[in-house]
C-alpha positions in Angstrom: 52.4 -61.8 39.3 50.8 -58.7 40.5 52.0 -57.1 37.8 50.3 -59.2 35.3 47.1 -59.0 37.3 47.0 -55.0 37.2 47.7 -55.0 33.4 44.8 -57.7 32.8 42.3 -55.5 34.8 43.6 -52.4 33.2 42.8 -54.3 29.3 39.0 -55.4 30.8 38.3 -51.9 32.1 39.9 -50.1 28.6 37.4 -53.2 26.5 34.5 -52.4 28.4 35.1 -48.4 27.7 35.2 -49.1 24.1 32.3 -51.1 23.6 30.4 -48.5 25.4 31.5 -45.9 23.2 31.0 -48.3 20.3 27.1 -49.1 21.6 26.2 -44.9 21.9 27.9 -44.8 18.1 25.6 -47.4 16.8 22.7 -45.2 18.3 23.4 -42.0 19.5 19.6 -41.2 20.4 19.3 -44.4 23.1 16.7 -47.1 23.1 13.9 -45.4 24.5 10.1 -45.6 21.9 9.6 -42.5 21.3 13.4 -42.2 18.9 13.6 -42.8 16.0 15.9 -45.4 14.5 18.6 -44.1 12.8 20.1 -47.5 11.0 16.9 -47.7 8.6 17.7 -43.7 7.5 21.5 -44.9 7.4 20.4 -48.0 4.9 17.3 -45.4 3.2 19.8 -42.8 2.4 22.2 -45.2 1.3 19.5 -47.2 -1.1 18.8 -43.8 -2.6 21.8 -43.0 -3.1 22.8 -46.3 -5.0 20.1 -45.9 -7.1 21.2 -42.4 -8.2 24.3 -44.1 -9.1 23.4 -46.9 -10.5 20.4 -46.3 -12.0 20.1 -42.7 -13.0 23.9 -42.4 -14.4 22.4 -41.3 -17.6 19.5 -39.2 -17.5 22.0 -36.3 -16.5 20.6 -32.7 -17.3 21.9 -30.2 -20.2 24.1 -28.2 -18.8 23.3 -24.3 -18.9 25.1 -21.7 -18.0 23.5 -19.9 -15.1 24.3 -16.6 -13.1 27.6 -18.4 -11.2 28.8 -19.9 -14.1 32.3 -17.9 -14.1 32.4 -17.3 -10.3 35.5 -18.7 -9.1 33.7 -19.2 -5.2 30.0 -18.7 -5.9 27.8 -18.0 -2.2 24.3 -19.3 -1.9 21.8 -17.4 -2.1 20.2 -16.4 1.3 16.8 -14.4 2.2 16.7 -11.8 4.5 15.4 -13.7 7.4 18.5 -16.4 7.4 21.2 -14.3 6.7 21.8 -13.4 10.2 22.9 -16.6 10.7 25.9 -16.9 8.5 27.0 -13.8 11.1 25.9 -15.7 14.2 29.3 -18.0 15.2 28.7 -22.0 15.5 30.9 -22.4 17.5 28.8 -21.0 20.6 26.8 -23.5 22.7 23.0 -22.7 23.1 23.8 -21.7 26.8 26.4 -19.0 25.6 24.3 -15.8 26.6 22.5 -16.6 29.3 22.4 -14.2 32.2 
């Protein structure tokens, strides 16, 4: 009996985990006024999207060969003031050289 009891608390503590996890996926920016809400740029970006699709299937471009037409892994083109950051690693936190 105790048994059962530990494993029925164990299932309500792992449930209430998940549905806050869920809740701060939903909306990762909170509740507060001054956020924005993120499920009406979800559905925007979405409508647009459709609409590209659906409606805009045909009015495609003619295709011209431009400057990357035969490169095999063509590389955007950057200016001089960005192009430190393709050097910069990502994978560094914004507190990573602090002294």
């Amino acid at each position: 009996m105790l048994y059962l009891h530990w494993a029925a608390q164990h299932r309500r503590l792992l449930l209430s985990t998940v549905i806050q996890v869920a809740e701060q996926l939903i909306n990762p920016f909170g509740e507060d006024d001054d956020d924005f809400e993120t499920n009406r740029l979800i559905d925007r970006n979405f409508q647009v999207s459709m609409m590209a699709v659906d409606e805009m299937y045909s009015d495609l471009p003619i295709i011209e060969k431009d400057r990357y037409w035969n490169d095999s892994n063509p590389r955007a083109p950057y200016t001089a003031s960005t192009v430190f950051v393709l050097q910069k690693p990502s994978f560094q936190g914004s507190a990573f050289d602090m002294t």
